[in-house]
C-alpha positions as CSV (number, residue, x, y, z in Angstrom):
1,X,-24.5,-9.0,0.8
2,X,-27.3,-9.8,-1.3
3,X,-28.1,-5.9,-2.1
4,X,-24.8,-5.3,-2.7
5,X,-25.2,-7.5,-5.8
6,X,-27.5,-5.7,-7.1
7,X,-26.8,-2.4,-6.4
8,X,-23.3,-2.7,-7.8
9,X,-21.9,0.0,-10.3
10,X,-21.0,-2.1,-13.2
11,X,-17.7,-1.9,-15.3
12,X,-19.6,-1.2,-18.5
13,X,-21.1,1.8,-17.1
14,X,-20.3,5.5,-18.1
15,X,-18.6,7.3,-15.1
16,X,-19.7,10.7,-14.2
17,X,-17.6,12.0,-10.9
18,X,-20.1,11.2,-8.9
19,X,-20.3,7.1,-10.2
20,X,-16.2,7.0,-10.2
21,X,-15.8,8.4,-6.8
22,X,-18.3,5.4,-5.5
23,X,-16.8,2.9,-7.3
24,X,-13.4,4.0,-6.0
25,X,-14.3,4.9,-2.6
26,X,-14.5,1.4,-1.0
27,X,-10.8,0.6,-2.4
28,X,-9.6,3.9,-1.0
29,X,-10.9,3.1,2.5
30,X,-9.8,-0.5,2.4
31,X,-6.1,0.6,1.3
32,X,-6.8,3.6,4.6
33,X,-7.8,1.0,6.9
34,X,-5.2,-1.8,6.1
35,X,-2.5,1.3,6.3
36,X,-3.8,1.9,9.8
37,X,-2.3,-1.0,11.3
38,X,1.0,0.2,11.8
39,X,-0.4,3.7,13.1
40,X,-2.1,2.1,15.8
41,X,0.8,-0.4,16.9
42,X,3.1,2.6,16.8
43,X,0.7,4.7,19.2
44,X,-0.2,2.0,21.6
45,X,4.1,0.5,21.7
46,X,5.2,4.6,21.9
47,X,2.6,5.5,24.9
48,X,3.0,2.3,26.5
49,X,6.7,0.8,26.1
50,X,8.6,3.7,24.9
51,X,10.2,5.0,22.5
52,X,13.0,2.4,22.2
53,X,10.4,0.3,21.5
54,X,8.8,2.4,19.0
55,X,12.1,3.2,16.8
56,X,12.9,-0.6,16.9
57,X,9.4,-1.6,15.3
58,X,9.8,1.6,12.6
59,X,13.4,-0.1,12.1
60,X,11.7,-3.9,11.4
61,X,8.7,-2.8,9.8
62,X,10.0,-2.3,6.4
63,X,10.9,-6.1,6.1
64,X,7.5,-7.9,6.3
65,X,6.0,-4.7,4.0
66,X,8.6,-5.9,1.7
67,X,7.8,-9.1,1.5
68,X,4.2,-9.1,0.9
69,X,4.9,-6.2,-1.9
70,X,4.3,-9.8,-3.8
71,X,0.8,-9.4,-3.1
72,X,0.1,-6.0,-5.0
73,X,2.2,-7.5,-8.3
74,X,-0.2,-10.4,-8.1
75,X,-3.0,-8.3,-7.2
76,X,-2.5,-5.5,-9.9
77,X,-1.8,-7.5,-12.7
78,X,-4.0,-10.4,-11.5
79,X,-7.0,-8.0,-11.8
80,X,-6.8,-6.2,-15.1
81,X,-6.3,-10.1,-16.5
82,X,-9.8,-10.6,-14.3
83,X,-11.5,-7.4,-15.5
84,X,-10.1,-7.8,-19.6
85,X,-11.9,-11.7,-19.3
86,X,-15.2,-10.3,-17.7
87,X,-15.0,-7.7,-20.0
88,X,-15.2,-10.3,-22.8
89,X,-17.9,-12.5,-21.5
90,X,-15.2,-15.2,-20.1
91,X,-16.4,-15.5,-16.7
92,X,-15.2,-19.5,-16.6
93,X,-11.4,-18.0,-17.9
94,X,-11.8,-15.6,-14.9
95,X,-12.4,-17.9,-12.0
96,X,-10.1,-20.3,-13.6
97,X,-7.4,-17.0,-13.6
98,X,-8.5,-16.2,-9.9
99,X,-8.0,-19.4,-8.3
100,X,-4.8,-20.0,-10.1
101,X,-3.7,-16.6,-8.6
102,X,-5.2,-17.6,-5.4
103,X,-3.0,-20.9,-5.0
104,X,-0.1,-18.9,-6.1
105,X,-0.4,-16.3,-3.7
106,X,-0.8,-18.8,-1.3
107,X,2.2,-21.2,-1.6
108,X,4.7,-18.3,-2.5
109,X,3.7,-16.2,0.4
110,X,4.7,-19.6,2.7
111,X,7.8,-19.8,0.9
112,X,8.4,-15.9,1.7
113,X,7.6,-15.9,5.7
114,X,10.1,-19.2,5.7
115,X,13.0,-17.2,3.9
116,X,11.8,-13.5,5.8
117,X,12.0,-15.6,9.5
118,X,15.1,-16.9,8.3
119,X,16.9,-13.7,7.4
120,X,15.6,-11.8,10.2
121,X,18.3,-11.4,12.6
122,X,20.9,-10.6,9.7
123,X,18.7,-7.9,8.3
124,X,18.0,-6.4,11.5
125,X,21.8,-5.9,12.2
126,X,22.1,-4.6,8.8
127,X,19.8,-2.0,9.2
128,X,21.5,-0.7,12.5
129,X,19.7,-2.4,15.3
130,X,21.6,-2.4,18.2
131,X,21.9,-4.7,21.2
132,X,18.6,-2.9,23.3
133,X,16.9,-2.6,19.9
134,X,17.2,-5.9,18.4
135,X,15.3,-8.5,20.7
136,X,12.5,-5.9,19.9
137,X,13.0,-6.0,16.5
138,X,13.1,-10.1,16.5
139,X,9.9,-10.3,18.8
140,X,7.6,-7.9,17.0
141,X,9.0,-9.1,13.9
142,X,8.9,-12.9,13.6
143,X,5.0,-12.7,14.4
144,X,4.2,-10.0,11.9
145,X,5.9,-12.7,9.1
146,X,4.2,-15.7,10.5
147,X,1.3,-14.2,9.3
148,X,2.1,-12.7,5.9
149,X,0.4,-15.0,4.2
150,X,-2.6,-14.1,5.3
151,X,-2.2,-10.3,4.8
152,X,-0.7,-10.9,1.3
153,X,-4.2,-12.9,0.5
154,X,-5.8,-10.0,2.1
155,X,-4.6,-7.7,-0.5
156,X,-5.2,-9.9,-3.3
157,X,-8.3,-10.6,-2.7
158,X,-9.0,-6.8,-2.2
159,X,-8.0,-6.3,-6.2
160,X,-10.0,-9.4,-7.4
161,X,-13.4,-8.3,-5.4
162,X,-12.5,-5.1,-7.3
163,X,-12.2,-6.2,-10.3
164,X,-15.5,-8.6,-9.7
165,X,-17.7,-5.7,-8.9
166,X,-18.1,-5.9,-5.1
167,X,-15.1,-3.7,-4.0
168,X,-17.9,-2.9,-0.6
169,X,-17.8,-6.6,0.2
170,X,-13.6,-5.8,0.6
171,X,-14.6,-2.8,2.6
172,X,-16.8,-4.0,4.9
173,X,-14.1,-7.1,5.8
174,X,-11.0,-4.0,5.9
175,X,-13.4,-2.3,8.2
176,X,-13.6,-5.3,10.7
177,X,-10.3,-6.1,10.3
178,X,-8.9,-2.8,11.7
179,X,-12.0,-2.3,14.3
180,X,-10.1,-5.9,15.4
181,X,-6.8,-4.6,15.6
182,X,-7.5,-1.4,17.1
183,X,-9.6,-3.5,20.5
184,X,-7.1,-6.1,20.5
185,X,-3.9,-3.3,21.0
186,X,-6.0,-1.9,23.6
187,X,-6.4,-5.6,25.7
188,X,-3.6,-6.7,25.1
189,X,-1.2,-3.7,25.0
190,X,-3.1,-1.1,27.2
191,X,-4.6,-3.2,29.5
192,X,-3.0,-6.8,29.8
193,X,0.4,-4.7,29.3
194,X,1.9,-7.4,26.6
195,X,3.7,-4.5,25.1
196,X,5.2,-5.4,21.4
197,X,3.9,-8.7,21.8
198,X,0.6,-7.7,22.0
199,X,0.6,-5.2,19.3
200,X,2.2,-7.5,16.8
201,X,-0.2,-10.3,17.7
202,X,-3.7,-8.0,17.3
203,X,-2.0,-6.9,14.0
204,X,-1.7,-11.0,13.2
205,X,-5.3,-11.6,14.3
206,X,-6.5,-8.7,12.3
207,X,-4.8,-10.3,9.2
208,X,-5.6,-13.4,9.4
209,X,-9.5,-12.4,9.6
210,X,-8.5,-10.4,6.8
211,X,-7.7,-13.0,4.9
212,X,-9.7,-15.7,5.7
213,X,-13.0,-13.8,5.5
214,X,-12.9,-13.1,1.9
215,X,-12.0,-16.9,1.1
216,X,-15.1,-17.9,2.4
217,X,-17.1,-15.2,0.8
218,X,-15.9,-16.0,-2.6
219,X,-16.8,-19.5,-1.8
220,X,-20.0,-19.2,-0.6
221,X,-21.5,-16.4,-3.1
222,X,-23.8,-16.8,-5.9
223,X,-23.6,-13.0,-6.1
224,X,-19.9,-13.0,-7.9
225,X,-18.7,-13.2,-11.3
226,X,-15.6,-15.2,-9.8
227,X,-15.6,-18.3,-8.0
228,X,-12.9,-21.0,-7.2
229,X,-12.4,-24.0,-9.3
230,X,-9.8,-26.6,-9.5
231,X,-6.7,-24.6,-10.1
232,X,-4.4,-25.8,-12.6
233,X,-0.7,-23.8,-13.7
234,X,-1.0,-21.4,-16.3
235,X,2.3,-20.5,-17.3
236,X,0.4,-18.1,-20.1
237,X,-0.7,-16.0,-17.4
238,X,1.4,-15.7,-14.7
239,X,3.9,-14.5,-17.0
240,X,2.0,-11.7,-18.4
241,X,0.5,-11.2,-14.4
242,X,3.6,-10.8,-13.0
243,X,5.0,-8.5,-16.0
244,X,1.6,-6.4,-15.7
245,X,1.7,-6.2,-11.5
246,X,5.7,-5.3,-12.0
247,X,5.0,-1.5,-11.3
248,X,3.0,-2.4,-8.1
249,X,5.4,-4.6,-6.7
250,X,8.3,-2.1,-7.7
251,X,6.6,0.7,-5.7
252,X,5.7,-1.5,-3.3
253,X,9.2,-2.7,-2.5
254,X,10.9,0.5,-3.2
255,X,8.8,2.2,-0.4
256,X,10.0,-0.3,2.4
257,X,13.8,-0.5,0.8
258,X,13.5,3.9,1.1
259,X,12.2,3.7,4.3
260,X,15.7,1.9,4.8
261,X,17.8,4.1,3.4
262,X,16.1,6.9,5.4
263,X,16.4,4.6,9.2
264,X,19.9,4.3,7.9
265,X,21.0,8.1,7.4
266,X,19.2,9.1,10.5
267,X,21.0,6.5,12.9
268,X,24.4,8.6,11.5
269,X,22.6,11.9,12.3
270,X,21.0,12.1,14.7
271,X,20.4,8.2,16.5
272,X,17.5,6.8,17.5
273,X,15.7,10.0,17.9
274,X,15.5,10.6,14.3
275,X,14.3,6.9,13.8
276,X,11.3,7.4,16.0
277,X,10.9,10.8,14.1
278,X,10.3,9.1,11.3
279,X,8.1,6.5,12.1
280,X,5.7,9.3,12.7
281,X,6.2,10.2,9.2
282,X,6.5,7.1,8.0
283,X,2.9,6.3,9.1
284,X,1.3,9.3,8.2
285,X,2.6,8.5,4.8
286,X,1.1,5.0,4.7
287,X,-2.0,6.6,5.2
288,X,-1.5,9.9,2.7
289,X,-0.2,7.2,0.3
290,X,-3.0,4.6,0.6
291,X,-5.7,7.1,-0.8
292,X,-4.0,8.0,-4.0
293,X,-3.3,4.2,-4.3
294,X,-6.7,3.1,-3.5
295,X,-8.0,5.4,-5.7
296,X,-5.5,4.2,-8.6
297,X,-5.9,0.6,-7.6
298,X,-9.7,0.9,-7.9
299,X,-10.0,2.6,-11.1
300,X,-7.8,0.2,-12.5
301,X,-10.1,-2.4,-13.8
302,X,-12.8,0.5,-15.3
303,X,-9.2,1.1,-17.4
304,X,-8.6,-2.7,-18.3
305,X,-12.2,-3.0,-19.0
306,X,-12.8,0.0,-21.1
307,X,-9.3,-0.5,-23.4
308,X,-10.4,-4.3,-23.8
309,X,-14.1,-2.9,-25.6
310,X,-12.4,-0.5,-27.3
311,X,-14.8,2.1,-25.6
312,X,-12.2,5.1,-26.1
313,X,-14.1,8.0,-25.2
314,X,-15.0,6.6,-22.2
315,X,-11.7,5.8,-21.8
316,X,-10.7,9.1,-22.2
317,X,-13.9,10.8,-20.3
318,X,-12.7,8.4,-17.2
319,X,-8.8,9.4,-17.5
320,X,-10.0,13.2,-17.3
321,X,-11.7,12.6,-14.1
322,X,-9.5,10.6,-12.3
323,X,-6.7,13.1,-13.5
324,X,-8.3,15.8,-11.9
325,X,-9.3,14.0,-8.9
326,X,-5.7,12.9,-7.8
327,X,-4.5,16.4,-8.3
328,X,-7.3,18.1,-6.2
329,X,-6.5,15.3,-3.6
330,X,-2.9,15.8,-3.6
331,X,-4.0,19.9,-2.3
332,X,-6.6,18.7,-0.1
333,X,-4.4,15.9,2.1
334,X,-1.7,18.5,2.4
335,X,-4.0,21.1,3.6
336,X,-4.8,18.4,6.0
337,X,-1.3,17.4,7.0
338,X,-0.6,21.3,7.8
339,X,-3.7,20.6,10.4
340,X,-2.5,17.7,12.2
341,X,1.1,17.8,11.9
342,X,1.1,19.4,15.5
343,X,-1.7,17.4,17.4
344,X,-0.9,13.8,16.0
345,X,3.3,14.6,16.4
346,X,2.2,14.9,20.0
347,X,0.1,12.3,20.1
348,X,3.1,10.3,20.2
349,X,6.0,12.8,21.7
350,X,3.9,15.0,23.6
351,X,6.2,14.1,26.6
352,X,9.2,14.8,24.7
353,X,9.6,18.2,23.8
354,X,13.3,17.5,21.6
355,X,11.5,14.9,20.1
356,X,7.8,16.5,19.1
357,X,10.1,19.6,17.8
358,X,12.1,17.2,15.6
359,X,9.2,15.5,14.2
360,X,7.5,19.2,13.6
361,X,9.8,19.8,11.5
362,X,10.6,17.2,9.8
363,X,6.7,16.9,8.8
364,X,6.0,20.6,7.6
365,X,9.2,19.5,4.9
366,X,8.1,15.7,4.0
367,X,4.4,16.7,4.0
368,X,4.2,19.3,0.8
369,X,5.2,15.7,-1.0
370,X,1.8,15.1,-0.5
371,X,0.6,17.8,-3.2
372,X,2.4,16.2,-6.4
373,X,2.9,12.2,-5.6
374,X,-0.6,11.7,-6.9
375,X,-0.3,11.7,-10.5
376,X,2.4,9.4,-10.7
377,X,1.0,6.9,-8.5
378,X,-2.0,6.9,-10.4
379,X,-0.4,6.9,-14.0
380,X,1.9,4.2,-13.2
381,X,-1.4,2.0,-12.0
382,X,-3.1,3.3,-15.1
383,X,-0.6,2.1,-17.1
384,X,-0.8,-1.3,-15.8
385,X,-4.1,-1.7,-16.3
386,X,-3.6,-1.3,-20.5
387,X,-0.8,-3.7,-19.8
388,X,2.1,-1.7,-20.2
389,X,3.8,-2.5,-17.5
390,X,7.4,-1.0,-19.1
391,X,5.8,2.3,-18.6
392,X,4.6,1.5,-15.2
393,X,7.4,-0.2,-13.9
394,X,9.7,3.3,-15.0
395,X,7.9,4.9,-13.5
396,X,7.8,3.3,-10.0
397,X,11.1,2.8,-10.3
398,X,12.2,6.4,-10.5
399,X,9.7,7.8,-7.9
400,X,10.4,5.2,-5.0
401,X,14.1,3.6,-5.1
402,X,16.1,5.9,-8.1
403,X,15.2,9.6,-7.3
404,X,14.5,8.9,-3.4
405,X,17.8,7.0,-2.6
406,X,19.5,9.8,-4.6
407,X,17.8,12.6,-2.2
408,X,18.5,10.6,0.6
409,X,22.2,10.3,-0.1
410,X,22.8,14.1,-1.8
411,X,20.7,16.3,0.1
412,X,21.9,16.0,3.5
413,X,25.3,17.2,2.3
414,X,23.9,20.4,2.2
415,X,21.2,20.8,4.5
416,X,21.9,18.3,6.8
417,X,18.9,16.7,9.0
418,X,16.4,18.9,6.7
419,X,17.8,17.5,3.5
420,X,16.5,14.0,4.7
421,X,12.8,15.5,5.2
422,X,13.0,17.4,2.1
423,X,14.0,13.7,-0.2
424,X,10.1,12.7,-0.6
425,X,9.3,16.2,-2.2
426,X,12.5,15.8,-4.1
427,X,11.8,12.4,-5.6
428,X,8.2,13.3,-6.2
429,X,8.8,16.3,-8.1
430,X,11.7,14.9,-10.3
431,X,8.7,11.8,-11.0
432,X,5.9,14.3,-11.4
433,X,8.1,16.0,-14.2
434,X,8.7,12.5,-16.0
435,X,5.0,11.0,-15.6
436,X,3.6,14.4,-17.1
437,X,6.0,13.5,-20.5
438,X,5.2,10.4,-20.6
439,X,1.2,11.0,-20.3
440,X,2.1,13.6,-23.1
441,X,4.3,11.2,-24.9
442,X,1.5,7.9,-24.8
443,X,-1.6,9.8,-25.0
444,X,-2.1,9.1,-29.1
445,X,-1.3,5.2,-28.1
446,X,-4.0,5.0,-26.2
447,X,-6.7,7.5,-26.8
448,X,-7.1,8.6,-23.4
């Protein structure tokens, strides 16, 4: 840890490709890893329960994802606060910022699990869980909120190491925690055959390691620009914290309230089938997704820090560069996705030939999404991190509830169980269009 220290790229620095793309590359694999969690619970509950099983837990999941979107609102707007005070010397103001945050995250994450457990059945219902799908939903559910607090502080803490300089000290705990996760579905699913139990319950290990690691790190360091004091309420920042974070938590809870929307249509269209269908493309998308917004999440503070010393052509060298990386990336993951679409569809429905077809399909349409969602996940963390979070939040707004609900609802009139693969390129192309103005529209504002 010590090396790490010392080593570290600092925020001040200029960033050539090569100095962004390690700065960014440990909050890119941390966001991959966490995002793995659900992949592996679906493999292990598909190959080893069913696929009854597997549809029910794609039908739940969106719940507890929804409620700890709390975490990347606290986490995004928490850390440009972070990186602005660093940036000014204020390493006091920071910790005191950082614990405050901390304790927040903490009590309203409690508060959150209590209300999530308590709504639990209802929702379920709601969302078209029937009587074989929702004890499943209940079991694997209730344990994956008794432990959101603990993946909600895992997040946070992932954007305040960030913004502290030591994004590889949040790598190397993400790493752990899915290395967990992945052993424990194999005991307790594959070999002590606990079935959604055990998958839920390695997931709630993995999380709260996840959470509690980094606690203790921060406490213990001498190597970090943050550490925890006696927090006290700051109603001047969490204000401006949650304003600034609104984007994140906006995409955040758009994505699980789509995902919704999507369970929904495909329970009128073609039943539980298409549900499991989806899950497959539901997790591939949690991992597409979590590179574009690891890479957004950890450029963020390079942003906050940069716009705060009135360093604008650095600024505007950095924006360049990440511009042109998320576009590149968007090509090279759906080059990807055109590799594995067939080997990790049949991964999971290899026995099912209806079923692997189905989920063929429906990934050669939802996976050219993956070419154009970059910018606008990027721009609308960018945004946030010169604290415009109007801008940001639009933007989120359009890309994951307004334009995706829309495609959802409209396009299957027309091209029935393809128009429900085809919403995510839909939405994404209608947002690409509107980030692109608004980039054009801002970029005298700013002087990126």
């Amino acid at each position: 840890m010590h090396s790490i220290g010392i080593k570290r790229i600092r925020l001040s620095d200029h960033f050539t490709y090569g100095r962004l793309f390690r700065f960014v590359i440990p909050t890119i694999l941390m966001m991959l890893f966490t995002s793995m969690y659900g992949v592996v619970d679906g493999l292990y509950i598909n190959n080893y329960v069913g696929k009854e099983a597997f549809a029910a837990v794609t039908l739940i999941t969106p719940l507890p994802l929804l409620i700890g979107a709390i975490a990347y609102m606290i986490g995004g707007g928490g850390s440009a606060v972070i990186a602005q005070a660093l940036a000014r010397g204020e390493k006091e103001k920071a910790s005191q910022v950082f614990s405050f945050l901390t304790a927040v995250s903490i009590v309203g994450s409690i508060v959150l699990a209590a209300l999530g457990d308590f709504l639990l059945e209802p929702i379920a219902k709601i969302m078209g869980a029937d009587a074989e799908m929702l004890p499943i939903c209940l079991k694997y559910g209730r344990i994956l909120i008794a432990c959101i607090p603990f993946y909600i502080l895992q997040n946070v803490f992932q954007s305040f190491l960030t913004a502290a300089e030591h994004p590889k000290v949040g790598l190397a705990i993400t790493l752990v925690s899915t290395a967990l996760n992945l052993i424990l579905d194999f005991v307790f699913v594959g070999l002590l055959d606990q079935g959604v139990t055990g998958a839920a319950f390695a997931t709630a290990v993995s999380q709260y390691f996840g959470g509690i690691v980094p606690f203790l790190y921060i406490a213990g360091s001498k190597n970090i620009d943050i550490h925890f004091v006696r927090p006290r309420f700051m109603k001047n920042v969490l204000g401006p914290v949650c304003w600034n974070g609104l984007s994140e938590f906006i995409s955040e809870i758009f994505h699980p309230l789509a995902s919704v929307m999507y369970n929904y249509k495909l329970m009128q269209l073609v039943g539980m089938n298409g549900v499991a269908a989806y899950g497959v493309l539901m997790n591939v998308g949690f991992l597409f997704g979590a590179v574009f917004l690891g890479f957004a999440v950890g450029v963020a503070p390079i942003f906050s820090y940069q716009y705060e010393a009135k360093a604008y052509e650095e600024l505007h060298q950095t924006f360049r560069r990440s511009a042109i990386f998320v576009v590149v990336m968007g090509f090279v993951l759906y080059g990807i996705a055109l590799c594995i679409e067939g080997p990790f569809a049949s991964l999971f429905f290899g026995h099912d030939e209806a079923l692997l077809t189905m989920t063929e399909e429906g990934f050669a349409l939802h996976s050219k999404s993956y070419m154009v969602m970059g910018l606008a996940v990027f721009t609308s963390a960018f945004f946030t991190a010169l604290h415009n979070s109007r801008v940001s939040a639009f933007i989120s707004f359009l890309r994951t509830l307004l334009f995706e609900v829309l495609a959802i609802i409209i396009l299957p009139m027309f091209f029935d169980l393809n128009g429900v693969w085809a919403a995510s390129l839909t939405a994404e192309l209608l947002a690409l269009i509107v980030t692109i103005f608004l980039l054009v529209n801002k970029r005298k504002v700013y002087h990126y």
